[in-house]
N, C-alpha and C positions, 0 to 999 in steps of 0.2 A: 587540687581537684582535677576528675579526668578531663582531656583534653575536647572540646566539642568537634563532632562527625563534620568530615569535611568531605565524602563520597557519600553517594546515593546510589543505591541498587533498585532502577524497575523492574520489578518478578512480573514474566510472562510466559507465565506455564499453564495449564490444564488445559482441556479441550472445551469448554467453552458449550457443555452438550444442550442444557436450559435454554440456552441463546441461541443457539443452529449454526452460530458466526466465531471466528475468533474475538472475543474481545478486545484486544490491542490494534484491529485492525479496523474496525469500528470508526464510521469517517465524520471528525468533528473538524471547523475551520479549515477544510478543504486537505488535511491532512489523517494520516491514523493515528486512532487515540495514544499509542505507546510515543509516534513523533512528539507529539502537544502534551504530553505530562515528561516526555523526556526535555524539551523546551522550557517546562516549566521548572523541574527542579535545577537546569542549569542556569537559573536566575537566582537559585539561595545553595546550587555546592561550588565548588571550581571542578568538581572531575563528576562523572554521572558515567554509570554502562546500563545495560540492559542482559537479565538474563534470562535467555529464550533456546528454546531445541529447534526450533523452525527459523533460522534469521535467514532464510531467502524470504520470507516475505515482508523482513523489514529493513536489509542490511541498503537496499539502495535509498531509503529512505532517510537513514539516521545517519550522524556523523560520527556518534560515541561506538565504543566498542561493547560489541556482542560476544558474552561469554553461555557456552553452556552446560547445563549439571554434568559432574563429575559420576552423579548415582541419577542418571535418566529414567522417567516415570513412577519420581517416587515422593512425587509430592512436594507440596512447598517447604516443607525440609528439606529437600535436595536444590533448591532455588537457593536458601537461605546459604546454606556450605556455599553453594558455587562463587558467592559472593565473597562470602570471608574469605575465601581460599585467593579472590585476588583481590582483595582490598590491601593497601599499601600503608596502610595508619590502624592503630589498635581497633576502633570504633565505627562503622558504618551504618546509617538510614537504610532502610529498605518501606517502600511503596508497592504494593501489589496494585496490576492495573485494573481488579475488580471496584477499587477506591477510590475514581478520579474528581471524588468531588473534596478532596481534604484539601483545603485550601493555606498558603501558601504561610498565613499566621498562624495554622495549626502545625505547620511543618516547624514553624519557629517556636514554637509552645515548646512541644515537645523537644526538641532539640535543648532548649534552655532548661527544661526538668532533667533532661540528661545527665546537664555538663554541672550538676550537682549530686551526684550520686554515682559512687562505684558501682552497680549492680551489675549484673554481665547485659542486661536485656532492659531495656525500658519499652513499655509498650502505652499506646493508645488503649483506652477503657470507655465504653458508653455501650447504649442500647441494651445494656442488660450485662453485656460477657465483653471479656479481652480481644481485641483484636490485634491478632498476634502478626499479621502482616502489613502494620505499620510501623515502625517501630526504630529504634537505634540498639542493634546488635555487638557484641564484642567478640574480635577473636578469640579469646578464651574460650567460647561455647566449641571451636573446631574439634577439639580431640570428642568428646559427648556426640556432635552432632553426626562425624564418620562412625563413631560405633553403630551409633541406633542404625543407618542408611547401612552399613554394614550385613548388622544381623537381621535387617529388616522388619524388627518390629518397634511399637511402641514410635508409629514418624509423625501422627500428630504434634502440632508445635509446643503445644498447651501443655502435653502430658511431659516434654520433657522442659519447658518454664517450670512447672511444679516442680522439677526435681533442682534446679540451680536455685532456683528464685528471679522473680524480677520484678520492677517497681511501675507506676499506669500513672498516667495524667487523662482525666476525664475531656475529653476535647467537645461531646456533646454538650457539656453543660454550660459552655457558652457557645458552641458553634455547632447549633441543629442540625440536623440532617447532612453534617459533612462526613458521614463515617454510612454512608447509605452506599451497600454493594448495586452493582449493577449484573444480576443476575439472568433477566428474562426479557422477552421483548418488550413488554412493557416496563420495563426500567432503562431501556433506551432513551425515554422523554426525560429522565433525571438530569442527563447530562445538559439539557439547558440550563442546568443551573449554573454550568459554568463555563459553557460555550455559545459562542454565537450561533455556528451552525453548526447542525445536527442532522448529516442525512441520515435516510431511514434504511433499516434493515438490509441487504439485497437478497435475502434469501427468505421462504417461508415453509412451514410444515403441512402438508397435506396427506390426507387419508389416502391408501391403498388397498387393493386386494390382489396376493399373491396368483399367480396363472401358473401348476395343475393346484398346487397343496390349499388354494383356498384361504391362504392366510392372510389377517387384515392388520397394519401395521401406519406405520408415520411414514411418507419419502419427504428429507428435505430437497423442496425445489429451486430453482433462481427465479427471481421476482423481473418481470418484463412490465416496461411499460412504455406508453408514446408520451414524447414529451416535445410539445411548442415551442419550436425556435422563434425569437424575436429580434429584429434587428432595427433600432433605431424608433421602436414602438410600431414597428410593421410585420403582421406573424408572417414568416419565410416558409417554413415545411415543418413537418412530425417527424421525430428521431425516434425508432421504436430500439429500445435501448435498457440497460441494466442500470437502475439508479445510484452509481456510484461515477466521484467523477465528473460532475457533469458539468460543471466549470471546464476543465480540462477538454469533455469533449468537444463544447460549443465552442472554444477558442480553434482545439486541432481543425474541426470543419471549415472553419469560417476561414482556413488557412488556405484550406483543399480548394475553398470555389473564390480563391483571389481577393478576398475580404478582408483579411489579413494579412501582416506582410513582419509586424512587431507586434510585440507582445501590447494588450491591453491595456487601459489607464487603470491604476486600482481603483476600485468601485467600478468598473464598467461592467462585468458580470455579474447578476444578481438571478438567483435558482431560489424558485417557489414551488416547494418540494411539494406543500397538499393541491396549489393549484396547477401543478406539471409544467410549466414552464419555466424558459431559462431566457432570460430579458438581456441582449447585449445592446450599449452605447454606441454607434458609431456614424461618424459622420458618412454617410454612403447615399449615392444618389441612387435614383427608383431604376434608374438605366442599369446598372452595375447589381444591383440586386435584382434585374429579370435577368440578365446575362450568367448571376451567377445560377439560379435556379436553375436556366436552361443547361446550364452544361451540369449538373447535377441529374438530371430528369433524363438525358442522354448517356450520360454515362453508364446509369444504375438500370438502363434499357438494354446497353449494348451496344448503341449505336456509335457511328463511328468517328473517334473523339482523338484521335491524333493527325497530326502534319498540320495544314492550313488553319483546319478546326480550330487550334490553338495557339494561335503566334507567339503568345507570351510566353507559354511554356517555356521555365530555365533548362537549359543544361545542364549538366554536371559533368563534364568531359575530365578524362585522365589525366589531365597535366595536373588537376588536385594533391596527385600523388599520393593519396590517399592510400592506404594498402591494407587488409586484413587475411590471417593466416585460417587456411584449409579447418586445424584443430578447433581454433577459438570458436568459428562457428559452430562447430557443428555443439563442442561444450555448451555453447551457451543456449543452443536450440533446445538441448537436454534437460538444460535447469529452467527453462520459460513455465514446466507446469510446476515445480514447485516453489516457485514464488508466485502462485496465483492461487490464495484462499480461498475462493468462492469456489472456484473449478474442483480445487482440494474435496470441497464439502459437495458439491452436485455435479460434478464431473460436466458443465452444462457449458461453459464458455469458452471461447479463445482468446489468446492473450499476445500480446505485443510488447515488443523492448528497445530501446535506442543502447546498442555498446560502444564504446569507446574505444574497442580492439584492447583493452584490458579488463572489465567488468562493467554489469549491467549497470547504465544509468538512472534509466529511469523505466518501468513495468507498470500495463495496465492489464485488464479484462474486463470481456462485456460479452455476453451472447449473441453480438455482431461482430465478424471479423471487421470489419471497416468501421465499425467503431473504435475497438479496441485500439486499432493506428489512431485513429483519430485522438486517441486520449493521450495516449504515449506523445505526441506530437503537440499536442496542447501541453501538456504538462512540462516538455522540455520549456516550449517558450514561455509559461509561466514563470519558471524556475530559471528563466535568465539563461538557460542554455546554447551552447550550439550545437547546431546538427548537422552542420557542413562538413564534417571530417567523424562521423558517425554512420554506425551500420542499424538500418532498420530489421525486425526480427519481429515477424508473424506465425500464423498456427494456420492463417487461412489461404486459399486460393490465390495466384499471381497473376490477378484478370488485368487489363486494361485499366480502373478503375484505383484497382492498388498500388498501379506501378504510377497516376496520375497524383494521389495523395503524397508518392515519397517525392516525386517532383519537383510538386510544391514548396514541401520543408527541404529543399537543395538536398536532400540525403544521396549523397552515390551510391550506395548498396540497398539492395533490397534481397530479404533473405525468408523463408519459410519451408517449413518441411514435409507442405505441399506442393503441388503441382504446377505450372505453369498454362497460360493458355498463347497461343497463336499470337494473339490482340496485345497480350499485355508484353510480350517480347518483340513484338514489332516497335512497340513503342517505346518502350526500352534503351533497342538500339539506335531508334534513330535519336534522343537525345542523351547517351551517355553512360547508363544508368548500369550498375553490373547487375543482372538477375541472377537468382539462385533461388534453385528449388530441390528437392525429397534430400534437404539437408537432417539425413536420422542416420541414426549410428555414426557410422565412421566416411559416410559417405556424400557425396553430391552433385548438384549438378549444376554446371555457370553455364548459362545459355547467350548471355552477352558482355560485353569488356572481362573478359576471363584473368586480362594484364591485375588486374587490382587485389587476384587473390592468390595466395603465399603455398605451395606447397607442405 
């Protein structure tokens, strides 16, 4: 009998247009949906990839490897090839990430109908028709599948199953509603069925009218909202903020105004998305949380937040030896928008990166630059990170205020490819810190400890 599938292919392809958002990128349990079903099938394959045309905005996220179509924009036929094309065993699973609710006994269903039957294709069947994007594929279909993607027609999947054959195990009819796409905004609430959390959308569609031609149409926009800090059950401040993240960024802040110093206990952060707030545990007395306000309230004024001001303020002086080269920056300034979905889709936000001086770590956005640090900076030290021997990478301004957040997380480099002010290079030099700003194109500028970067 054939042998059963021991790789899995997540398909994450189409643009996602019903939804306004990528779907893979869709944020359940604090991560993207393509991370937590790729998470998930590597609990029943030993190998798992992912096939996507856009992996900046998943590759810092995942461990597995990112492959993409051979025959780009042409459908989940060209998904389906790209996968056989490297699978290393006759037989391969594929899951489209429109499916995240097939749960992990239906993966084993099907798997076991498989590994009884030659057919080239087994696919899942319910709600009426074949669902041709879940299924256990065989390399045999390669030669068929480059013709059709070839001559470009006939790429529906279906039309060419009819012409091989292939065999269906009904998974609805004992597991309801696990074969439910996740197509529109309202099919975002689906996914509790299989996730804890579930943030909501960041992006929404609203009416326009064109200015001269008069034309009235859909713009999708980014979704802003204030959301209540709480520390210890005492509300701190309003974050007006893009609702992704937000774990992440109530850690990265609470890092900025000295409230933090290690990562959180798990369960300390808890986000109550319909009631806007984000609840953090910490033991902190009422002194330490006016102190931290105040220098929050001073900073974001302007006023003047360096030398005495801050005693505590770290260093980061050069014996770090720390070093990063002229190219790498400005490369990775380059790639900051297109690992940023949301921006992709409403061109509305800035975005932040911690590198490694070999590739991006970790990538956020939020329609606040000092957000956007703020999440990158949480999210390292959620993720057990260090950021001591790491280059910060923003889209926003190098105030005072920016150059105080990298500080904080001990980062030596702070980079963006904007501009600097006065305030935030004063303060820079006197604690260590190398600045750099209109890092675009080929060029830049170190305005302090210049020693750290690499022609």
């Amino acid at each position: 009998m054939p042998e059963t599938a021991k790789e899995a292919f997540l398909l994450c392809g189409g643009d996602s247009e019903r939804l306004g958002f990528p779907k893979e990128m869709l944020c359940v349990d604090g991560v993207p949906l393509a991370a937590a079903l790729a998470a998930r099938l590597g609990e029943s394959f030993p190998s798992v990839a992912v096939v996507t045309n856009r992996p900046g905005w998943l590759e810092h996220w995942l461990e597995v490897p990112l492959h993409g179509d051979v025959f780009p924009g042409l459908g989940p036929l060209a998904g389906i090839h790209a996968g056989l094309e490297r699978a290393g065993a006759e037989r391969a699973f594929f899951l489209a990430r429109d499916m995240p609710l097939v749960p992990p006994q239906g993966v084993t269903a099907l798997l076991e109908a498989a590994s009884r039957t030659d057919a080239p294709a087994m696919m899942v069947a319910g709600r009426g028709r074949l669902q041709q994007l879940c299924g256990v594929y065989s390399r045999r279909l390669l030669p068929l599948l480059e013709e059709r993607l070839r001559a470009g027609e006939s790429l529906r999947v279906t039309d060419c199953l009819e012409e091989v054959g292939c065999e269906t195990v009904d998974l609805e009819r004992f597991l309801p509603g696990c074969l439910r796409d996740v197509d529109t905004p309202q099919d975002v609430a689906l996914l509790r069925r299989a996730f804890t959390d579930v943030a909501p959308l960041p992006v929404r569609r609203l009416p326009v009218r064109g200015v001269p031609d008069n034309g009235r149409a859909d713009d999708l926009v980014v979704e802003e909202a204030p959301l209540s800090l709480y520390v210890g059950g005492v509300p701190l401040l309003s974050i007006l903020c893009m609702p992704m993240a937000l774990r992440e960024l109530a850690v990265g802040f609470l890092a900025y105004l000295g409230l933090l110093t290690q990562p959180p206990e798990p369960g300390a952060v808890t986000v109550d998305y319909e009631g806007r707030r984000i609840m953090v545990e910490l033991d902190v007395a009422p002194e330490q949380l006016r102190k931290a306000v105040k220098l929050e309230l001073s900073s974001s004024c302007g006023a003047a937040v360096f030398g005495p001001a801050l005693p505590d303020l770290p260093a980061v002086g050069p014996e770090d030896g720390f070093t990063l080269s002229a190219a790498h920056i400005t490369r990775m300034m380059h790639s900051l928008r297109a690992r940023a979905p949301v921006f992709d889709r409403t061109g509305a936000t800035h975005q932040a990166a911690l590198t490694d001086g070999r590739r991006v770590l970790y990538c956020e956005e939020d329609v606040g630059r000092h957000n956007a640090m703020d999440k990158v900076i949480g999210q390292c030290m959620l993720r057990g990170g260090d950021a001591s021997r790491t280059t910060l990478l923003t889209t926003g301004r190098l105030n005072a205020q920016a150059v105080l957040k990298t500080l904080r997380a001990r980062i030596p480099l702070l980079v963006s490819r904007s501009a600097a002010t006065a305030h935030g290079v004063e303060l820079a030099r006197q604690h260590g810190l190398t600045l750099v700003g209109f890092a675009r194109g080929r060029r830049l500028n170190a305005y302090t400890h210049d020693e750290r970067i690499r022609a």
